[in-house]
C-alpha positions as CSV (number, residue, x, y, z in Angstrom):
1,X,119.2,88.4,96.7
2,X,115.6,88.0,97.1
3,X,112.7,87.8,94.8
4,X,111.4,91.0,96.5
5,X,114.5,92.7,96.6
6,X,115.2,91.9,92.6
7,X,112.1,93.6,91.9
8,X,113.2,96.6,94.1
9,X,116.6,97.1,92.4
10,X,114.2,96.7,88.3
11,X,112.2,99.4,90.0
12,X,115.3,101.8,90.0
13,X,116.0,101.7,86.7
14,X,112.7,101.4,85.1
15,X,112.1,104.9,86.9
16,X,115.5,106.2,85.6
17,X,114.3,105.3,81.8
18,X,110.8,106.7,82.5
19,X,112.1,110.0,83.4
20,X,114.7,110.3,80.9
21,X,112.0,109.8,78.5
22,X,109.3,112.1,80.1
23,X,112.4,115.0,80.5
24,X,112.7,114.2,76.5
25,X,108.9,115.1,75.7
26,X,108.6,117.6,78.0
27,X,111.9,119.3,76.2
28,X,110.2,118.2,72.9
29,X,107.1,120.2,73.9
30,X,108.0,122.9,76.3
31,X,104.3,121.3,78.6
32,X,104.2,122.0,82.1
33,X,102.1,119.9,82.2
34,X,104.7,117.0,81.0
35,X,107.2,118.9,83.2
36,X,105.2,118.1,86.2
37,X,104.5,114.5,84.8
38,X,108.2,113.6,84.3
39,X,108.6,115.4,88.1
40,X,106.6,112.7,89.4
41,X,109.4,110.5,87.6
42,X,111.8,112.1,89.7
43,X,110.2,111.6,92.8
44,X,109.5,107.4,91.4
45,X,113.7,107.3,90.9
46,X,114.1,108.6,94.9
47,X,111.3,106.3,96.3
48,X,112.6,103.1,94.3
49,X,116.1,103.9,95.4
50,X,114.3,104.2,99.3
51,X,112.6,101.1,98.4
52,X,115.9,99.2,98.0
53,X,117.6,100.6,100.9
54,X,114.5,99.6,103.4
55,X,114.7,96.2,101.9
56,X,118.0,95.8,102.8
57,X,117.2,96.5,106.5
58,X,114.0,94.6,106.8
59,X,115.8,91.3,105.5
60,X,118.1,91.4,108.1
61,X,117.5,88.6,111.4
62,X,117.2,89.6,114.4
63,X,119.7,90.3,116.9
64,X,120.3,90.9,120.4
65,X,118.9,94.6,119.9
66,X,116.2,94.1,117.5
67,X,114.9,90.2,118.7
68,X,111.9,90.9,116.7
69,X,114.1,91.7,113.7
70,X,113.9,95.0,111.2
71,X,110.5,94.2,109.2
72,X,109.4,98.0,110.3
73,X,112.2,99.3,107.9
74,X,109.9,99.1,105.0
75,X,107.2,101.2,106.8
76,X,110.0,104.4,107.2
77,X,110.5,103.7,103.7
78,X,107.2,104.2,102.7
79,X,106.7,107.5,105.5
80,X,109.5,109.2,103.3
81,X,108.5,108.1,99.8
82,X,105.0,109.9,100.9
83,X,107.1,112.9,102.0
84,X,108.5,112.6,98.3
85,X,105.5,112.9,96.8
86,X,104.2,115.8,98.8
87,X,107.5,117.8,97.7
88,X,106.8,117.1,94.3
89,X,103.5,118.1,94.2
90,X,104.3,121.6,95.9
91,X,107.0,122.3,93.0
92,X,104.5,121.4,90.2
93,X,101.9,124.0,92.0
94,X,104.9,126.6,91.7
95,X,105.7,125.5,88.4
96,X,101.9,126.3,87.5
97,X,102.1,130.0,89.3
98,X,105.2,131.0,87.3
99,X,103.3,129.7,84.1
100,X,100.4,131.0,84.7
101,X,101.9,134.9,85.5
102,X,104.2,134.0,82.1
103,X,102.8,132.3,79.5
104,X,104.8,130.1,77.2
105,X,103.5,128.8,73.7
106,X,103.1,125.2,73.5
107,X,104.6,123.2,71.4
108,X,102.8,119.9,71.0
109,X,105.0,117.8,68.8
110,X,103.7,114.2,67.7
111,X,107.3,113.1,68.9
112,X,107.4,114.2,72.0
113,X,103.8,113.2,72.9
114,X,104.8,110.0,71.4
115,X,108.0,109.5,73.3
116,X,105.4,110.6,76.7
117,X,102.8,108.1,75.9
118,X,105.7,105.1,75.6
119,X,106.8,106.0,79.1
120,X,103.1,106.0,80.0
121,X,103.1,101.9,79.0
122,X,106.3,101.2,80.7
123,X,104.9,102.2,83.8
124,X,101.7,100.5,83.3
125,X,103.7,97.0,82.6
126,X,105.9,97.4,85.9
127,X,103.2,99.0,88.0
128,X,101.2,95.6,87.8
129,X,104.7,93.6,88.7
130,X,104.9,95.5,92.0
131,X,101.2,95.4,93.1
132,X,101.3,91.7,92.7
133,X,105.0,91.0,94.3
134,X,104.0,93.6,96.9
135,X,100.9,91.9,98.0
136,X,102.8,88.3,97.8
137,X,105.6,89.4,99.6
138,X,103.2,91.5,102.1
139,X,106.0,94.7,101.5
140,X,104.9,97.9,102.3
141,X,107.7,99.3,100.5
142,X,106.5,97.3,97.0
143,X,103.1,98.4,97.8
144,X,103.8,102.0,98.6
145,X,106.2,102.4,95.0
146,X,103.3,100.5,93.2
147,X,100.2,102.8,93.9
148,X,102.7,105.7,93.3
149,X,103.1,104.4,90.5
150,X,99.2,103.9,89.9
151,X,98.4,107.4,90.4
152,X,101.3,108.1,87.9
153,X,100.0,106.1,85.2
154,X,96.5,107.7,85.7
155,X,97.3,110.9,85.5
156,X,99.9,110.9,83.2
157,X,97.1,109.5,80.9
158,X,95.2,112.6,81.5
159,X,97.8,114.6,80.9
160,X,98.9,113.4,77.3
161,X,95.3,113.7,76.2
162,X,95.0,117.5,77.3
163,X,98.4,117.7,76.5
164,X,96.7,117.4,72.5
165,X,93.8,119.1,73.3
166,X,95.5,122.5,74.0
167,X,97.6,121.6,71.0
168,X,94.8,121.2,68.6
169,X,92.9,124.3,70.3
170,X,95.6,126.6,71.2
171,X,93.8,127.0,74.4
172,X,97.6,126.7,76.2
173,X,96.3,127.4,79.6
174,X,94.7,124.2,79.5
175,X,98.1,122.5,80.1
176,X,98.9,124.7,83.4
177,X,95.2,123.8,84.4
178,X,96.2,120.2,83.9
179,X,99.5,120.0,85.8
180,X,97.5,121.4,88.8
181,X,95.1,118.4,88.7
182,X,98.2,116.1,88.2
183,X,100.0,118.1,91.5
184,X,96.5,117.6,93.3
185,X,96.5,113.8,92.5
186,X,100.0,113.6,93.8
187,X,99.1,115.0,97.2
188,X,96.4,112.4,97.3
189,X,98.7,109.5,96.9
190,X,100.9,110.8,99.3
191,X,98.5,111.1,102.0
192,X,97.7,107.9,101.3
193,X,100.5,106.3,101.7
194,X,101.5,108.2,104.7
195,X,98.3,107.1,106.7
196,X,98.9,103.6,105.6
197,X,102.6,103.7,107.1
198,X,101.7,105.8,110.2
199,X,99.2,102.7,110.9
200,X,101.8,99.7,110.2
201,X,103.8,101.6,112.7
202,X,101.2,101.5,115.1
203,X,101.2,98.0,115.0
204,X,97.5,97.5,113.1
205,X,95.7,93.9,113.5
206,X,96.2,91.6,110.0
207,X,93.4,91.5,107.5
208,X,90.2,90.1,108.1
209,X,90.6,87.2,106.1
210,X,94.4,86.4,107.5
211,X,92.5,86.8,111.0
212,X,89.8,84.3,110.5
213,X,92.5,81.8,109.4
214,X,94.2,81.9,112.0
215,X,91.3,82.1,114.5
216,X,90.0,78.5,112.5
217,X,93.5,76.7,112.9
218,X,93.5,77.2,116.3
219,X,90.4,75.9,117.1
220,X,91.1,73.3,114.4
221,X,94.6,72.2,116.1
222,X,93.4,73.1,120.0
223,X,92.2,69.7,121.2
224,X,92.4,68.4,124.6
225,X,92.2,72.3,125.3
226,X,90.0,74.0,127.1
227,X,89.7,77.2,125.5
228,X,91.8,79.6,123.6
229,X,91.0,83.0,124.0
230,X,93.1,86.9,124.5
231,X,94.1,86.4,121.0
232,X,96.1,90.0,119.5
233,X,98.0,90.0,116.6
234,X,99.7,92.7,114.3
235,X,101.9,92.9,111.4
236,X,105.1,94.5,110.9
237,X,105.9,94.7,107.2
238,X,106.2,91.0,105.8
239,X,106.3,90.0,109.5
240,X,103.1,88.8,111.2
241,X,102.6,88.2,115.0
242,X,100.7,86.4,117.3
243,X,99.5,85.9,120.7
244,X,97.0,84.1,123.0
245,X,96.3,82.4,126.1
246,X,95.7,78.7,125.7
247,X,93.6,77.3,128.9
248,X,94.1,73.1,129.7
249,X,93.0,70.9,132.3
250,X,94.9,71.8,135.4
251,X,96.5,67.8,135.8
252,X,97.3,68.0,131.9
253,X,101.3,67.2,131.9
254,X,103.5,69.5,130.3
255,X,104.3,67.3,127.9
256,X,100.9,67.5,126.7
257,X,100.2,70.9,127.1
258,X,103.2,72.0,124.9
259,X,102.2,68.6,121.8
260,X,99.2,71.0,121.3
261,X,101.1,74.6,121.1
262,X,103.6,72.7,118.4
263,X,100.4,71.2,116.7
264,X,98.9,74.8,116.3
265,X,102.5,76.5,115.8
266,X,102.9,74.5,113.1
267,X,99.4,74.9,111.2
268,X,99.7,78.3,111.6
269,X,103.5,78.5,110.0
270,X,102.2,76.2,107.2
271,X,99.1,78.7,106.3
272,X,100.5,81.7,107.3
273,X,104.0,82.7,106.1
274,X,106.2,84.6,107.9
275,X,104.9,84.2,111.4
276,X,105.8,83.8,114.9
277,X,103.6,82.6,117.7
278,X,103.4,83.3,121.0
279,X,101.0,81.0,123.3
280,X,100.8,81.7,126.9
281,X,99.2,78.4,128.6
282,X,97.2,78.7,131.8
283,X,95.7,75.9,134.0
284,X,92.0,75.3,134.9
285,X,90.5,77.8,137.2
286,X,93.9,80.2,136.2
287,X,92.7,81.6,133.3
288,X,92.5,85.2,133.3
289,X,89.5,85.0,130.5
290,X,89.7,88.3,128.8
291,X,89.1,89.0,125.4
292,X,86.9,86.9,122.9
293,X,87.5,83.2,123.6
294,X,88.9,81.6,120.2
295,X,87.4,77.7,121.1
């Protein structure tokens, strides 16, 4: 089992503790405001469990039928955990209505806010472990569950505080007003991390950064080249690829030609992990030149 994939299978049952211990306060309590906050828990057990399952996929190798292998699975993954989080946010806005047409006295016991604000630091502690693995590991999935699990933290914050503010002014329609924000925060981080997924699959160009590296070992490992240029590349969940036309003198021997694709193939694999390279070479006075010329 991978490193990424260990921290995938923790994620499940660090949700599965966070909600039984948000369920706990809000039956401590009666909130609605902590019943939408441990709602979001809900939704954190399903996208964990999704996160897993896309995992799985993605580490498969590629086959006859998928040669460029399943690194996409993570971006469905993180499509239906944004899904999720829309759902959940709709059921907290009901929750709210019915509240606000019936009133119910609060309750805001020390132990229950107490038992809240533990599950608040539990997911503070793992939210930082799958920001960082996620951006290691490049894992859309890890990524997707981590800034879910930002937002939770955030607003679950919010919410214990107002949580003691209506308790200590009996102003109990502060907590419905409260789990509206929190349902309102929710829908942001799900259209969040839908856009991001719609755009990994539509094949989006690598970072900035990642670009210029690549762009500088090329021209770094292209010599006895003429010119390097057509360059496209896009990521597909951990997966990064790339393409471009590599222009040499038209009596260069084979030989030669490809001892200059394995020199850059292989600066490029030991920068860049998880990459595959694709170099089209093209004679003097063959080249197509299109695109921004590389060297």
């Amino acid at each position: 089992m991978t490193q990424t994939l260990r921290i995938a299978v923790g994620s499940v049952g660090v949700s599965i503790l966070v909600l039984a211990l948000k369920y706990l306060a809000y039956l401590l309590t009666g909130s609605i405001a902590l019943y939408s906050d441990a709602l979001e828990s809900l939704v954190n057990v399903a996208t964990a469990g999704t996160a897993v399952l896309a995992l799985r996929v993605s580490a498969r190798p590629a086959d006859a039928a998928h040669p460029y292998g399943y690194a996409k699975a993570e971006y469905f993954s993180a499509v239906v955990v944004g899904v999720l989080i829309v759902v959940a946010a709709l059921t907290i806005f009901r929750e709210v209505y019915l509240g606000w047409l019936n009133p119910v006295p609060l309750n805001a016991a020390p132990s229950g806010l107490a038992v809240n604000a533990l599950a608040g630091v539990i997911n503070a502690v793992w939210c930082v472990v799958l920001l960082r693995q996620g951006r290691r590991a490049r894992s859309p999935a890890l990524t997707a569950d981590g800034r879910h699990l930002f937002t939770d933290v955030l607003s679950s914050a919010g919410v214990l505080a107002g949580v003691v503010v209506a308790g200590m002014t009996g102003w109990e329609r502060l907590d419905l007003i409260l789990a509206g924000l929190v349902a309102v925060n929710i829908l942001w981080s799900g259209w969040t991390v839908l856009k991001e997924s719609v755009g990994g699959l539509m094949d989006h160009a690598v970072p900035e950064d990642t670009l210029g590296l690549i762009r500088r070992r090329i021209a770094d490992e292209a010599t006895g080249a003429i010119e390097a240029h057509d360059l496209r590349t896009r990521q597909a969940g951990r997966m990064i690829f790339v393409d471009f036309h590599l222009v040499v003198p038209g009596e260069m021997a084979v030989r030669e030609a490809h001892a200059i694709c394995d020199r850059i193939e292989d600066a490029l694999e030991a920068d860049v992990a998880d990459i595959l390279v694709n170099i089209h070479v093209e004679p003097e006075g063959k080249a197509k030149h299109q695109g921004i010329p590389v060297l």
